[in-house]
N, C-alpha and C positions, 0 to 999 in steps of 0.2 A: 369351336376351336379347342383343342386339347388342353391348349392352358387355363382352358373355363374350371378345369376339373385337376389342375394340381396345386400345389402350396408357393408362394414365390420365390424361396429358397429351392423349392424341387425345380424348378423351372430356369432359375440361373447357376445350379449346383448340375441341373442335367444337359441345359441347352449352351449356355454362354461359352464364347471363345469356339464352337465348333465350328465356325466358318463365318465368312463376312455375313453372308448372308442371311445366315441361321441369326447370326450377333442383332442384325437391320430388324430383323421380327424381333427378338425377346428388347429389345430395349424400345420400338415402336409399339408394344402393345400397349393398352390404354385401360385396361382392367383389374390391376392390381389392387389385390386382398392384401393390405400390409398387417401381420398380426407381430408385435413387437413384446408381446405376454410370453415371461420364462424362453426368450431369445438368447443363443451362442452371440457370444461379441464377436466374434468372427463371422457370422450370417446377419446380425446387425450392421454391420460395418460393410459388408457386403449390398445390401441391398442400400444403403444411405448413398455408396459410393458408384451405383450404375441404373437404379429405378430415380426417374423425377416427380415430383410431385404433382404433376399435369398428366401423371400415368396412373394415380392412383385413385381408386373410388372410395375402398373404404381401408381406415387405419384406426389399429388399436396400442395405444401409447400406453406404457406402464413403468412405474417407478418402486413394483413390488423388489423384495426379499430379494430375489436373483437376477434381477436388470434394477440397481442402484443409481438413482440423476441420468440414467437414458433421457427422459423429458429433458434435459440440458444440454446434454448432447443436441438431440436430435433435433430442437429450436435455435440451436449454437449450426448448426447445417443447412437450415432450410428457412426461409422467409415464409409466414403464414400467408403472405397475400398468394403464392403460390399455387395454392389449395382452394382457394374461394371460388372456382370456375366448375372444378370437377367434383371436388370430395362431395361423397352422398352418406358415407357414413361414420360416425367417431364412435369412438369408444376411450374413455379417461379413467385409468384405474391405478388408484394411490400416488395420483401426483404432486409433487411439492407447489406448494402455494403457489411459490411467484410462478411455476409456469402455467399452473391453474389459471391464473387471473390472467396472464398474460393471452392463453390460448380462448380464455371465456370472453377479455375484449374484443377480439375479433370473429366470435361464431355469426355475430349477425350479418355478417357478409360472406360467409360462406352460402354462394346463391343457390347451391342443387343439395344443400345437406336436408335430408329428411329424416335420418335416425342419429340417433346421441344417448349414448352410455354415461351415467357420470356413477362410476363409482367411488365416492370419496366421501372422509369422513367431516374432515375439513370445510364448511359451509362458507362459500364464499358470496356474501350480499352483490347483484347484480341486475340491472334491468332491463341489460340485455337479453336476458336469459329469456323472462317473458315476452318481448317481442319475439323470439327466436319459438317458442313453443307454438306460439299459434301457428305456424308454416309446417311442421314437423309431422311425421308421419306415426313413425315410431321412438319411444323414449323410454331407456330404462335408468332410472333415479331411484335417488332415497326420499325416503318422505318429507324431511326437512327443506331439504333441496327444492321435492316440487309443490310445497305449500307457500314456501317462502315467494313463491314464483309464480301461483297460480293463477291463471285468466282462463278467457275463453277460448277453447281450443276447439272449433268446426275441421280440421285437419287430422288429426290424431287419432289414429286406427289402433295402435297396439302401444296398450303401455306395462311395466313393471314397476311397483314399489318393491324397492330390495332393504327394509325393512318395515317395522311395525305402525300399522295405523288403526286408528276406529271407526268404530260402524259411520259414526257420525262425518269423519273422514271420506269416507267410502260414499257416503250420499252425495257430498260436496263432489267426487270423482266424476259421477253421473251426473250430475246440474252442470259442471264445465266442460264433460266430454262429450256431447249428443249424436256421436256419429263413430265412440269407440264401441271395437268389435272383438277385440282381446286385452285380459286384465290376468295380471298376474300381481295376488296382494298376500298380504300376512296380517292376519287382525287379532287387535286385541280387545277384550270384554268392554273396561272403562263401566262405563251404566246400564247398558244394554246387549243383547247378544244377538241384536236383528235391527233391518230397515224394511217401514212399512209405505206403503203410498208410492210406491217408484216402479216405475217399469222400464228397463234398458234393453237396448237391441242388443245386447253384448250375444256371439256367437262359441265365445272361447273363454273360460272362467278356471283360474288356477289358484288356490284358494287351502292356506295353511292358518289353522286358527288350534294352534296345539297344545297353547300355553293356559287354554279353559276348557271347560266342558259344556260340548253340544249336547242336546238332545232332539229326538225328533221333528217336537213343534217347532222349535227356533232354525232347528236349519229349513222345515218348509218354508217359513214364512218368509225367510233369503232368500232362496230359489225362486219363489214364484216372483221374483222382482226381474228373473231374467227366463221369460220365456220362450225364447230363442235360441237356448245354447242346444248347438252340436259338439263341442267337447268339456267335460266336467271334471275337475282333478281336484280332489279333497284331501288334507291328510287332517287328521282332531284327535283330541281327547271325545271320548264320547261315551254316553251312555249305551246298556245294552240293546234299547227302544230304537237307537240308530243301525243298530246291524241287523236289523230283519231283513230279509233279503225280498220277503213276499210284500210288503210294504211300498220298499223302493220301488218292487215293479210296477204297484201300482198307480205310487205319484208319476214316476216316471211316463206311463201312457197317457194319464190326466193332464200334467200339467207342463211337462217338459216332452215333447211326440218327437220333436224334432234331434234329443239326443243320436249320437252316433257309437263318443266314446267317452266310456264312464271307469273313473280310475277311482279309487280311493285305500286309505289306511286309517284306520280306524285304532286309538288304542283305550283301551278299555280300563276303568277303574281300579284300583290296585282293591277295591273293598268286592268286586264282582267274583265270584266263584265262578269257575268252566266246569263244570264236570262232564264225562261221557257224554251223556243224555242231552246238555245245553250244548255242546259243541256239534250233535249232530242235527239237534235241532234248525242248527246254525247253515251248517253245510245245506240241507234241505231246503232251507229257503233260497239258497241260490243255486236249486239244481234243476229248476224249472226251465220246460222248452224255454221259454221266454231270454233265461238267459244262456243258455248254452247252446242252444239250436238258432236261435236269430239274431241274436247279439254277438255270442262267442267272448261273452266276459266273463272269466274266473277268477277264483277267490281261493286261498288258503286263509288257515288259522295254525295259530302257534301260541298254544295254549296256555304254556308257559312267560310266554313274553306280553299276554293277551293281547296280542296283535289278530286284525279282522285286517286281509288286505289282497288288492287285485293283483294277479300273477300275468305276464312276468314285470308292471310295470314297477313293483315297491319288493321286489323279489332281493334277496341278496345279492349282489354288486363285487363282492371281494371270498374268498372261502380258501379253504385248505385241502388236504388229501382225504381228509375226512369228510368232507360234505355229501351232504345228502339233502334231497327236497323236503319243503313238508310231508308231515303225514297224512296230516287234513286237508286236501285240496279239493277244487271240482272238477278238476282234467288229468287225465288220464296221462299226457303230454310229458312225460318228466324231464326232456332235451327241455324245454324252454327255462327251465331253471336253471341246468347249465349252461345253455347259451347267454345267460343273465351274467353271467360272473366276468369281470372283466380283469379281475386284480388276484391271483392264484396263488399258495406257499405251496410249493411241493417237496417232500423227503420222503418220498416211501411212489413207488408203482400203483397207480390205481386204473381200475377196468374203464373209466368213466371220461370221457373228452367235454373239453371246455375249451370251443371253439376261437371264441371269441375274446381269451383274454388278451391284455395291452400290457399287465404288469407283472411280472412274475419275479417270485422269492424262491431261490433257491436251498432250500434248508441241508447241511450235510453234505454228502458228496454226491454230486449229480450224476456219476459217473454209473448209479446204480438205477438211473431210472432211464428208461425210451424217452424221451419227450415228446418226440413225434406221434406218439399212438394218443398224449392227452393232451393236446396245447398245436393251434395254428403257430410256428415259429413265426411265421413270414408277417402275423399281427404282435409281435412284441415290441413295444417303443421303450419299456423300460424294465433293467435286469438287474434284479439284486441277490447278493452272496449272505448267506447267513449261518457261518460256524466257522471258527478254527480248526475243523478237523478239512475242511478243501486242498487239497494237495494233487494239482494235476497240470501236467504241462503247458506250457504256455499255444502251441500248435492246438491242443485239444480247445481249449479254450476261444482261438482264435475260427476253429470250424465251428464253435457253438454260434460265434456271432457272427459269424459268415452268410449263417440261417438264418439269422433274423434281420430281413430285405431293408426293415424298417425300424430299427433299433436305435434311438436315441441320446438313452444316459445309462451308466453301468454304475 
């Protein structure tokens, strides 16, 4: 169905009120994605006042910066027992205590919830929670949260620590999860810089340990604890013993056959010299068939920033009229570096398109550049002005955002 594939505002901002008929489908559907994160109180109010909570599967409730006591609202609107039949997924980000605890006494009767978000800072002691883990699927917490809580979980396929734990932590992760297949963690040193004696079927390993320094041995002796993964995503401090490229290839076929996709960033000691010579030394090791013919993973260096890192997954994100790609790369490719940027300033015409941006800074007067030759309009959600020399009609202005199908904040 078509509404599988649009947002629940697009759906009642595009279908509602066009006929009885049309009305009977958008308010009998039973799949609504409620996302309540950085929501218009006018699209708030909207969906409280015509979506039921027996239509909704998954909702994401937040009491950040730009939606203030929504959680109060939105439990002042709706009984929780409402939601115990359908909801499959929560998400709780920066909510005030009392509806915190309020909405956490009741998870355990939410019968088909199998994912749960808690992002908050806030630790609320509960012993529901642990009951409620062993049934869950997926679960993205803090560490405090899910140590506070931890049992055994035969259910639990994908989890997130959204912030810092230890190795030691991380052992504990694999003794209670024996049937998790993706982990997303953030670790820190404490005593050690490895776990030895373990082997996890994990498939999927996302893995930020940036606040020490790796080296070779230590992150083998991690790895080989998960000989299963098909996708690997590292960012570190590390030594230069970590960026061989001929190295990896080789663990990689030894120990890890089954990788698919290997991401990493790598940042390099600030006492490390690059010169010419080590930096192409560098490039060399990852210019082998191995990785460019069968793999198809690329690397840049940014010798200055000693950043060692996969293109386009750690690529820049945001740039200006003056961007340009690495120097040192292994692809030939230079669109996927601009395809990378999502977030653009422009004051000056450039030869160069950036398809894919979502935020655009208008520097100066627009009126001197094409946009259309560098910038998808019809992908802008959000448009910002930046200088008091802007002085253009209000009609010109209104054709700029006429352009942009999907333009959200000005």
């Amino acid at each position: 169905m078509i509404f599988d594939y649009l947002s629940t505002c697009d759906i009642l901002h595009g279908f509602l009120k066009l006929s009885t008929y049309i009305n009977s489908i958008v308010l009998n559907y039973n799949h609504y994605q409620i996302n309540f994160r950085s929501i218009l109180k006018y699209d708030f109010d909207l969906i409280c006042q015509h979506i039921r909570p027996n239509k909704m599967v998954s909702l994401i409730l937040s009491d950040g910066i730009d939606t203030p006591h929504r959680s109060d609202v939105f439990l002042s609107l709706f009984k929780l027992e409402e939601f115990y039949l359908t909801l499959q997924c929560l998400t709780l980000q920066d909510i005030n205590n009392q509806s915190m605890e309020l909405i956490i006494n009741h998870l355990d009767k939410f019968n088909n919830l199998s994912s749960l978000t808690i992002l908050n800072n806030n630790l609320i002691p509960s012993s529901i929670l642990k009951n409620l883990f062993t049934r869950l699927i997926r679960l993205n917490i803090s560490c405090e949260w899910f140590f506070y809580n931890i049992t055994l979980m035969h259910q639990l396929k994908y989890l997130t620590i959204t912030n810092r734990c230890t190795f030691n932590q991380l052992e504990h992760i694999i003794h209670h999860i024996p049937n998790l297949i993706s982990l997303n963690i953030c670790l820190e040193r404490e005593n050690r810089a490895t776990i030895q004696g373990i082997t996890s079927n994990l498939t999927r390993l996302v893995l930020n340990i940036s606040i020490f320094q790796m080296n070779t041995i230590h992150m083998k002796d991690l790895l080989c604890c998960f000989p299963y993964l098909i996708y690997f995503e590292v960012e570190c401090r590390s030594d230069l013993d970590l960026c061989d490229g001929h190295e990896w290839e080789r663990f990689i076929i030894e120990k890890l056959s089954r990788l698919k996709t290997f991401y990493f960033k790598f940042q390099l000691k600030s006492t490390i010299i690059l010169n010419a010579i080590a930096i192409q030394n560098i490039l060399h090791s990852y210019s082998s068939s191995y990785w460019l013919n069968e793999k198809h993973w690329f690397i840049a260096i940014e010798w200055n920033q000693k950043l060692i890192y996969s293109v386009p997954r750690f690529s820049c994100e945001s740039a200006d009229s003056n961007f340009r790609p690495p120097f040192h790369c292994t692809t030939l490719n230079k669109s996927i570096f601009y395809d990378h940027i999502n977030a653009l300033a422009v004051w000056e015409q450039t030869e160069y398109q950036f398809l894919n941006v979502k935020e655009l800074w208008l520097i100066d007067d627009p009126l001197t550049i094409n946009l259309e030759l560098i910038i998808d309009l019809n992908r802008i959600e959000r448009l910002i002005f930046v200088s008091s020399k802007i002085d253009f009609s209000s009609n010109i202005l209104i054709d700029l955002i006429n352009k942009m199908k999907n333009l959200i904040s000005i």
